[in-house]
N, C-alpha and C positions, 0 to 999 in steps of 0.2 A: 248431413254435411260430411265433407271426408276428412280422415284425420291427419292428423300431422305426416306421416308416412306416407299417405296416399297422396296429399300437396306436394311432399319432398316430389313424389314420383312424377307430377305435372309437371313442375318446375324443371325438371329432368328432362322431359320430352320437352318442353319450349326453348330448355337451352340449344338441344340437340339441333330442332328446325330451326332455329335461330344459326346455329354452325352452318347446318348443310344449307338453307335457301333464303340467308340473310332476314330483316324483320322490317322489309320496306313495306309501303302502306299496300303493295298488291300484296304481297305476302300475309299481309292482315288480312285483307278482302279474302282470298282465298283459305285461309284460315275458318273464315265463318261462313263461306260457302259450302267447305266441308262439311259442315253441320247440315246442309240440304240433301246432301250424299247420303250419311250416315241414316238421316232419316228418312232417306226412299228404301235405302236396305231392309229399317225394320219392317218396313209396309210391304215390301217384297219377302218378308221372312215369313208374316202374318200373313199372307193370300198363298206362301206356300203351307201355313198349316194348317190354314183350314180345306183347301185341296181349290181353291175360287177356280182355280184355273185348269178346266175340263181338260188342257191340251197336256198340260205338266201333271197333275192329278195335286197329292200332296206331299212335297218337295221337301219340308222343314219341320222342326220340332217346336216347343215354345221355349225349350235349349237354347236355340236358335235364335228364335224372336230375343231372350234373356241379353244374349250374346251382343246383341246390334243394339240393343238401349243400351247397354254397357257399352258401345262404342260412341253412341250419339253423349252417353256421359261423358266420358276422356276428352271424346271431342268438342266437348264446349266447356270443361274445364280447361284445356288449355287455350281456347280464344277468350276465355276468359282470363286469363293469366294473361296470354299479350299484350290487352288494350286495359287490364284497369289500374286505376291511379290509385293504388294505393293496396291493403290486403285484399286480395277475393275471397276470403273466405266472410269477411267482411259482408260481401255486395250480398254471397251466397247468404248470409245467417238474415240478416236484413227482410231479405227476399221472400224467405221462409215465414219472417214472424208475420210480415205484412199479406200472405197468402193464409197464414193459420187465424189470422186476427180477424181478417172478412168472412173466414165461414166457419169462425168458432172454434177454430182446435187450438186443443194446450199440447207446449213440447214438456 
């Protein structure tokens, strides 16, 4: 989960995209569309480190790769921050116990 500092800093980036590109429901939509962006990145960071692609050879580190899941993270903590009712760290800790609860892991 992230901490109190790291939500401040969500919160920070939603109010920001909130300023610049208002928080109407395309706004939302695209929001979590991002999240499809972000995750063809890491999949493009991942075929460049393993070299998949004969014509590029290999393009990326797993720095790299590191890099893009830390942005698919920000970027669905803050669509998560625009649509939920109530705290998300809430929805996140939830979310967590009921994935560690099905296949046995204690936090």
């Amino acid at each position: 989960m992230l901490n109190p500092d790291q939500w401040k800093t969500i919160y920070g980036l939603v109010g920001w995209l909130d300023r610049e590109n208002g928080c109407s429901q395309q706004e939302i939509c695209l929001r979590l569309l991002k999240l499809s962006e972000e995750a063809g990145e890491v999949a493009q960071a991942w075929i460049g480190t393993v070299g998949q692609n004969p014509r590029k050879g290999t393009t990326h580190t797993r720095a790299d790769v590191c890099e893009e899941l830390c942005d698919v993270i920000v970027t669905a903590a803050v669509a998560l921050v625009s649509i939920a009712d109530g705290n998300p760290d809430d929805f996140l800790a939830a979310k967590l116990d009921k994935i560690a609860a099905r296949v046995g892991v204690t936090g």
